[in-house]
N, C-alpha and C positions, 0 to 999 in steps of 0.2 A: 791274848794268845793268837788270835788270827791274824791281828795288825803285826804282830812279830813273825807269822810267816810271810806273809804277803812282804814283808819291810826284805826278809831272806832270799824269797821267789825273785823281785824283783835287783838286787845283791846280784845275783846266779846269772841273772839274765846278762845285767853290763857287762860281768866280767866276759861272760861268754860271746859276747858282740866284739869286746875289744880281743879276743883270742884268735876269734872267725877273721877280723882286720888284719891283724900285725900278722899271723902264720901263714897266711896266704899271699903276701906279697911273692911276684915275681923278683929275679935278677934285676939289681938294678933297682930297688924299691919300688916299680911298678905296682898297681894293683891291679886285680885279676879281671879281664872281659868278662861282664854277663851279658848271655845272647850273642855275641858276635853280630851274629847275621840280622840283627836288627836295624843295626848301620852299617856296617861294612858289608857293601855288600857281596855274592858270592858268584856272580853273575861275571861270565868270562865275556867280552869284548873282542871284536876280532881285529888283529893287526896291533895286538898291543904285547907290548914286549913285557910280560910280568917278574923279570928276571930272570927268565926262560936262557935268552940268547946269551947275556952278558959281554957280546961285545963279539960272540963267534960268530957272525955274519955267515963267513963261507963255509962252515963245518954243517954239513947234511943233517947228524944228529942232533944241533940245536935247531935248525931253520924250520925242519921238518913239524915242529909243533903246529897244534891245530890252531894256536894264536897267530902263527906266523905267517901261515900258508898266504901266499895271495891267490885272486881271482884268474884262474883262463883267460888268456887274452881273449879280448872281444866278447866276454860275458854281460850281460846287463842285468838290470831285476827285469823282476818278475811285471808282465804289464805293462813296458816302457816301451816308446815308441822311438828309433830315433830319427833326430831330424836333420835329414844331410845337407842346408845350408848355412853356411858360416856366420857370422857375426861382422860381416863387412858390407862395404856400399856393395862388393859384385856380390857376396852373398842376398843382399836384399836388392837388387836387382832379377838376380836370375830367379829369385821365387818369383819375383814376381813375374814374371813371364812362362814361369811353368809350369807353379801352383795353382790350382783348382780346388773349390771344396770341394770332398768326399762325399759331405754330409745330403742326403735329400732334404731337396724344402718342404718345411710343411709345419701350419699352424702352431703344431707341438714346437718342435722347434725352432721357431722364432719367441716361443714365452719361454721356453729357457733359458736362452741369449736375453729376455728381456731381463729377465729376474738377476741373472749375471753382471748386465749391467751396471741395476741398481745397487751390485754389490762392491763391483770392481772400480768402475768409469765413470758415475755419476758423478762424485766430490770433483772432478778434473774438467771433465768435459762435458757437463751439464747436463740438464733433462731434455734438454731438446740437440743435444749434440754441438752445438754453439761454442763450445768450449769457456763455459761460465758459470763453469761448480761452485760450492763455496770456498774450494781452496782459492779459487782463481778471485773469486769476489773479496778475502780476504785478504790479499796478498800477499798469500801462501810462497807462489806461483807467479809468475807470467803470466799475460793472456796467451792461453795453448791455438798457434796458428793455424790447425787443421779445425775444420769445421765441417761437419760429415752433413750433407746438405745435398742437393740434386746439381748432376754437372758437377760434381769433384770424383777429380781424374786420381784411381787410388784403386787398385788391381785386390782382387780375396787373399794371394800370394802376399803382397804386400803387405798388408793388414794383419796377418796371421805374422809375417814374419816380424812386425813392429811388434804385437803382442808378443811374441814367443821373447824377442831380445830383451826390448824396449828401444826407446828412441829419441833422443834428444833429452829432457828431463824425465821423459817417462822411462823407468825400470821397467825390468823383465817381471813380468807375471806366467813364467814356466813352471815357477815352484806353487801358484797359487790356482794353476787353472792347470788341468790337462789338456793333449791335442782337441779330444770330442769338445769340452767348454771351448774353448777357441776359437774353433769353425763354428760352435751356434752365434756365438758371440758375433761373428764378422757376420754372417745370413741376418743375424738383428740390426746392427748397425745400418747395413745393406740396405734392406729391407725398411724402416724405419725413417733413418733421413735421409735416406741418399736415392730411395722408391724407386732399387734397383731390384727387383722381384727375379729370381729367375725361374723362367719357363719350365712348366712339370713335364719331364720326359713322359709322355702317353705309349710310346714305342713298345715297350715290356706290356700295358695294359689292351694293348690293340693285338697285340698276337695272341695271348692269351682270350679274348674275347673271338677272336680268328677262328683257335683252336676248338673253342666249346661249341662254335656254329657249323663247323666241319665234322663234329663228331654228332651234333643232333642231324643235320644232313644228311649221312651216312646210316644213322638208326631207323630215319624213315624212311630213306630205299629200302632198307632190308625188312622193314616192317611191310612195305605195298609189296615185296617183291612176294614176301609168305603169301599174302593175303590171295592176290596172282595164283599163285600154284595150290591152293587150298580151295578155287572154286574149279 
């Protein structure tokens, strides 16, 4: 008796699986999404045309969508820096005559530029700047003709704008380094093989010590001057 129900239950069930199948097809014998949104996703994109426009370009009430809309001119993101020389020999000329790092030297950041290094420029251009990474020893590569060494004539300008582009086989690392990594990067290279150190502006630290000697000065006039009129 119960293997004859259980034989019926499970009867009940197929038919009911294949009912659920076949009356649920969409137009078209389609059958029906579950979840949608677990692949397809629901997330709108901007600047994409999701059927929105269909081809009415100059008509206000299609353009007008929030997929459509473009940027302000002259907008950037958020955090971006831009950098006003070209990608040409006068573009990497003129930085180089007019560029300066921003950055202050200092212990911290030449080990940031170092760690960089070893992240970015070592396979290329070696441990010791020599240009005799493993790509180079494998021959990946060329031997890369710059050699960052003391007495190579090579402007901060320069360097920043060879990193920012790239330059001869070497690609642009803009997308892999921001301006700040850049500039530590050239202060290490600098620094490092080419034992071009630059000199710590003391100017700011000297007025500043100026100041606090001026105002203890000052306290002990006024302190003798009491003391004076109190006897």
């Amino acid at each position: 008796m119960k293997r004859k129900y259980l034989n019926r239950l499970s009867k009940l069930a197929i038919v009911a699986a294949v009912i659920s199948i076949t009356s649920c097809q969409e137009e078209g014998g389609l059958a029906p999404e579950y979840m949608p949104d677990m692949y397809r996703s629901p997330a709108v994109e901007p600047y994409v045309d999701y059927g929105e426009l269909r081809g009415n370009y100059s008509d206000a009430k299609y353009t007008d969508k929030m997929t459509a809309r473009q940027s302000v001119e002259g907008t950037i993101p958020r955090g971006f820096q831009p950098y006003g020389y070209e990608n040409t020999p006068e573009g990497y000329q003129l930085a180089g005559q007019n560029l300066k790092n921003p950055m202050a030297y200092s212990e911290d950041v030449v080990k940031d530029g170092e760690e960089l290094y070893g992240m970015m420029c070592v396979h290329c251009h070696g441990k010791t700047g020599q240009g005799d990474g493993t790509l180079v020893e494998r021959g990946k590569f060329p031997p890369i003709p710059t050699k960052f060494a003391p007495g190579l004539v090579k402007t901060e300008g320069e360097m920043f704008h060879t990193i920012t582009y790239g330059k001869g086989l070497m690609g642009s690392h803009a997308s892999q380094l921001n301006q700040e990594e850049r500039w530590k990067l050239v202060h290490f290279i600098r620094a490092k093989f080419m034992e071009e150190v630059p000199a710590i502006d003391t100017t700011a630290a000297v007025a500043v010590v100026e100041e606090v000697v001026a105002e203890v000065v000052e306290a002990t006039e006024e302190v003798k001057e009491t003391e004076a009129h109190g006897h």
